[in-house]
LOKOL-673835 format. One record per residue (C-alpha): x, y, z; residue in one letter. Coordinates in steps of 0.25 Angstrom, whole numbers, plus 2048, in hexadecimal, padded with zeros to 3 digits. Each point is the difference from the previous one (the first is absolute). Example, Ala and Ser with C-alpha at 12.3 -4.5 7.8 and 13.67 -1.06 7.14 Angstrom:
2
8317EE81Fa80680E7FEs
END
This chain:
238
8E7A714D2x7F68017F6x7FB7F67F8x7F27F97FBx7F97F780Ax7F67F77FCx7F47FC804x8027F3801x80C7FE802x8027EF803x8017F87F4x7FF7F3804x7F97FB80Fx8067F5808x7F97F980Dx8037F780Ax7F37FB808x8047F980Dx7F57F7806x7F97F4804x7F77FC7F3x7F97F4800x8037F47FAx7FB7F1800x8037F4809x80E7FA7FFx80680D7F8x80E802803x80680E7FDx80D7FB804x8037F57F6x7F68027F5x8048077F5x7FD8107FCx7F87FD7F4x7F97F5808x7FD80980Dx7F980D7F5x7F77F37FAx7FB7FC80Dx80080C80Bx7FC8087F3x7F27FA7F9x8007FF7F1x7F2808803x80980C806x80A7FF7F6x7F88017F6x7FC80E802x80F806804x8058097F8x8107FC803x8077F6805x8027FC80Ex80B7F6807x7FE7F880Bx80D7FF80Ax8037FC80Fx805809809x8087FC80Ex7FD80D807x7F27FE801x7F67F8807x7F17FC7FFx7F67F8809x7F58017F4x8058007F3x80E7FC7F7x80A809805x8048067F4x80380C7F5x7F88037F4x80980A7F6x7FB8067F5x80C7FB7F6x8028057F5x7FC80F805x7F48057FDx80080D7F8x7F3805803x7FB803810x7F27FF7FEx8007F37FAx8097FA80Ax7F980580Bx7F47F97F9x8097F5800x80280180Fx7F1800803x7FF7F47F9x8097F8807x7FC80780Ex7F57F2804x80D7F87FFx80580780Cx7FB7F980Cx80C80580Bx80880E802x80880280Ex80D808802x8097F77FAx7FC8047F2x80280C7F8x7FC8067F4x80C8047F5x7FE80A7F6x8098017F6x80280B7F4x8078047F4x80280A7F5x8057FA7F4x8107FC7FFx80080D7F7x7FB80B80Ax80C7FE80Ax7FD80E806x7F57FB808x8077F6806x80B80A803x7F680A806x7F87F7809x8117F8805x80080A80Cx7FD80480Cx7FA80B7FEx7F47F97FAx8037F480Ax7FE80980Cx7F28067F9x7FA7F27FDx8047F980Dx7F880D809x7F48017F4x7FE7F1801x7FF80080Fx7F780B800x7F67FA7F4x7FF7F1805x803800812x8027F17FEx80C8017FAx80780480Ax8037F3809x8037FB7F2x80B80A800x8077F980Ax7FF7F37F9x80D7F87FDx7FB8007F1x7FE80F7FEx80880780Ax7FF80F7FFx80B8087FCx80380980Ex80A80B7F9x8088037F2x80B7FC803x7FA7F1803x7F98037F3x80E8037F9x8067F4805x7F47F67FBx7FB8037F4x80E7FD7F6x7FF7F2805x7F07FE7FDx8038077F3x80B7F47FDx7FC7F5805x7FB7F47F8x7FA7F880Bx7F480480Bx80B80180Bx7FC80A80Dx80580A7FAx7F48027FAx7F77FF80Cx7FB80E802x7F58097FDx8048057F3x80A7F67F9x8068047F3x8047EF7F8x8038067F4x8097F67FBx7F67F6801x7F48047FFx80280F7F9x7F680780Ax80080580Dx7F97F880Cx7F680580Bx7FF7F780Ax7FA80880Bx7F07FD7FFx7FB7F4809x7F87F77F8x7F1802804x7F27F87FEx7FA80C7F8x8038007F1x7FB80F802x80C802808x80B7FA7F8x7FA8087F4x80380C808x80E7FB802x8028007F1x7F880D7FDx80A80680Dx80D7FE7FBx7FB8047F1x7FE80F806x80B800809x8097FD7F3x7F880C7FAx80280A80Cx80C7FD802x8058037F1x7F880C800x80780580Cx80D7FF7F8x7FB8047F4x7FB80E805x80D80380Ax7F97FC80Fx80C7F6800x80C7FD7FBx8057F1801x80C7F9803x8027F77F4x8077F3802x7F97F57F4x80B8047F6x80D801809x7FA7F2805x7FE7F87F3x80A8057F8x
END
């Protein structure tokens, strides 16, 4: 299956940075408003200097002792890495608190347009790949493969059975909890949920630079025979 692979093949970066960042006395995440929360936790002297737009936004699922459990998304996505992760570096004296509960969500796409990508990457055949690769780059993730949020998928028929529904679904339902989650319908990328968040801004830049190469190698392997996919995005969205 040949065909061209570019070099860069992401267009547009999304981010999902799960912490505990610092805030001021009496702050409540809980009840003040989004556009309130990014004023306060993020100060006009670091906002100043980013280069995209960040949300502020509460998260259940995680905890802090330190800091205001919450997200800081990247929204809308950021179409260059390098200035996001400037972005990220930025922002990292915020974060006062990581532990187990929190995780970091990468999330990319390739332009509604090149719908091939997509298709490539919805199997398990690259699934299967990612899920060892990312084990072996990064040991911490795997206890976080065992996490609720970001289960691994243990075989291709289990694979098979989940992904249509992720692919559908207009709401962020448990379906989508696992490694590699593909929300087309609502956000049009597909999702990696399997780093850990961590306290080193290097690392998380890593994360990023990982699942860019991953992409890349694993589009090269189609792309010069090695494998031979499965395809299921097209069957599942039309």
């Amino acid at each position: 299956m040949k065909f061209y692979v570019p070099v860069h093949p992401v267009k547009k970066w999304g981010i999902e940075l799960e912490g505990g960042w610092k805030y001021p006395r009496g702050f409540d995440p809980y009840s003040d408003e989004p556009e309130y929360a990014y004023r306060t936790l993020i100060p006009s002297s670091i906002r100043s200097a980013l280069h995209y737009t960040w949300k502020v936004t509460s998260d259940g699922s995680i905890d802090s002792d330190d800091g205001v459990p919450a997200e800081l998304v990247v929204n809308p996505p950021a179409a260059r890495l390098a200035l996001l992760k400037e972005d990220i570096g930025a922002l990292w004296p915020r974060l006062v608190d990581v532990n187990d509960s929190m995780g970091c969500h990468i999330h990319v796409s390739f332009g509604r347009r090149n719908r091939e990508l997509y298709d490539l990457l919805t199997s398990w055949s690259f699934a299967k790949r990612f899920q060892d690769w990312v084990a072996v780059a990064f040991p911490e993730v795997g206890e976080r493969l065992e996490n609720h949020f970001c289960r691994r998928y243990e075989t291709g028929s289990e694979f098979r059975r989940t992904f249509p529904g992720q692919l559908n679904t207009r709401y962020k339902d448990e379906i989508r909890y696992r490694s590699i989650n593909y929300p087309y319908r609502i956000h049009g990328s597909i999702e990696f949920r399997v780093f850990p968040m961590h306290d080193d801004k290097r690392r998380v830049w890593g994360y990023l630079d990982f699942v860019e190469k991953s992409i890349h190698r694993y589009l090269n392997m189609v792309s010069s025979g090695q494998v031979k996919p499965i395809l299921g995005f097209k069957e599942a969205t039309n």
